[in-house]
N, C-alpha and C positions, 0 to 999 in steps of 0.2 A: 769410314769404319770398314776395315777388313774381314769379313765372313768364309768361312774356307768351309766348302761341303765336299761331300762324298755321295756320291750317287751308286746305288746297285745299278746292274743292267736294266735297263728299260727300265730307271725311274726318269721323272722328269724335274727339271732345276725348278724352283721358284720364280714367277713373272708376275711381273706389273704387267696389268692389262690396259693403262692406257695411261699418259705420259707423268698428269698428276695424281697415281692412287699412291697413297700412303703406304699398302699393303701389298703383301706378296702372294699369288694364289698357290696353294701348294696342293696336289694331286694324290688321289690313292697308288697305291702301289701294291696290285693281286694280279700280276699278269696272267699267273695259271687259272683262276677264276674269280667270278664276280663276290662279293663281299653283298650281302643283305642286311637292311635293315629294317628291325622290327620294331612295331608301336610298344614305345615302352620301356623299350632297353637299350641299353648302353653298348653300344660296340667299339672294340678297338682298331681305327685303321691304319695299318700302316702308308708311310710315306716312302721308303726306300733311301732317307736320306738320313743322312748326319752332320751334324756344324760342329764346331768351332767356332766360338763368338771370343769379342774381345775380352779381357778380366773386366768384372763386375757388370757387362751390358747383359740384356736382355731380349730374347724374342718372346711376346706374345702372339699364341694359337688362338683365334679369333674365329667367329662365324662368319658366312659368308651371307651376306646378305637377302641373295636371291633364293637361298634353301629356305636358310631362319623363316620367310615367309613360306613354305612347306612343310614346316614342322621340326625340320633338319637342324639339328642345331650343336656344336661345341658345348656338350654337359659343361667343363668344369670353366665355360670362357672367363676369361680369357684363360687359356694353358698355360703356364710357366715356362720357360724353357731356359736354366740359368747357365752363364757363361759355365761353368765346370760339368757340365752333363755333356756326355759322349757316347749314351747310345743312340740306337734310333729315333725319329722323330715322329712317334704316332698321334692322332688325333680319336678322343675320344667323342663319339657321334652319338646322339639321340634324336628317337623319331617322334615326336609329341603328337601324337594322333589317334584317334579312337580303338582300342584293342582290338577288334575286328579287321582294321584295316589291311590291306595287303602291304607285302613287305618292300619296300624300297630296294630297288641293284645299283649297287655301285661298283660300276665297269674299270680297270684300271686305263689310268688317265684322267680319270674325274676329277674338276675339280673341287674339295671335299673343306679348304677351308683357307684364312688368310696368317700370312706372315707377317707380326709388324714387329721393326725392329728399334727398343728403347736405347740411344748410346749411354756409356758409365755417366756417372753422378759420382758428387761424391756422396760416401758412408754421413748421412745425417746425425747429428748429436741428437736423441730424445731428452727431453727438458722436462721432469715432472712437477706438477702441478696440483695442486692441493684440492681446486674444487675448479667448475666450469668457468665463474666469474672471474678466476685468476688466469683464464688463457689471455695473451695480448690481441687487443682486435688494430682491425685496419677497415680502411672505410670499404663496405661494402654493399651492396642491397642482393645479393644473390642468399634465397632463404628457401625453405623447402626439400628442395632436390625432386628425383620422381617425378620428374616430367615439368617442372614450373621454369624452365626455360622456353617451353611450348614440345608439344609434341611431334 
């Protein structure tokens, strides 16, 4: 799959940080200053980049793991990022932490969150269905969801 980005001055490209991550770490982009975040609300940060994805693929904006545990976390995760969007590529960030708290810096260079990229599929036919009983099963024992894989 061919990804074509554009980088502002002093953005930074997407990197795998280590041979097998799925994802791509992608970086704020506020050279002139730090970007804050506050307990509670939503910030937009920019990344300095822009794609070109193939027709019909997709990239999801994902949290990074090592924030998520500090509170930091991708509001709307995963982000959408659909093959025909062309502008910039911001992440929307929230700091889930007691109001009081002091505000978070995020330095350009940071980085703010991951790239993963879904190749096309094809367009699925929806099938409708009258009640739950009439959906077709296949054998399965995966029941619950919310954590009953173990956590």
């Amino acid at each position: 799959m061919i990804v074509n980005v554009f980088g502002e001055p002093g953005s930074i490209q997407p990197e795998r940080k280590s041979t097998e991550a799925a994802a791509y770490d992608v970086t704020a982009y506020c050279p002139d200053a730090p970007i804050f975040l506050h307990p509670l609300q939503v910030t937009k940060v920019p990344t300095g980049l822009f794609f070109t994805l193939p027709k019909d693929s997709t990239m999801l904006v994902c949290s990074r793991s090592g924030l998520a545990a500090k509170g930091i976390q991708v509001i709307n995760a995963p982000g959408i990022i659909d093959s025909d969007y062309r502008d910039e590529v911001c992440v929307l960030l929230a700091y889930i932490a007691p109001p009081d708290s002091a505000a978070v810096m995020i330095n350009h260079g940071d980085r703010i969150a991951q790239l993963l990229f879904v190749p096309p599929m094809p367009h699925p036919t929806f099938v409708h269905v009258d009640d739950r009983d009439s959906l077709p099963t296949r054998e399965t024992t995966r029941r619950g969801g919310f954590g009953s894989t173990g956590v």
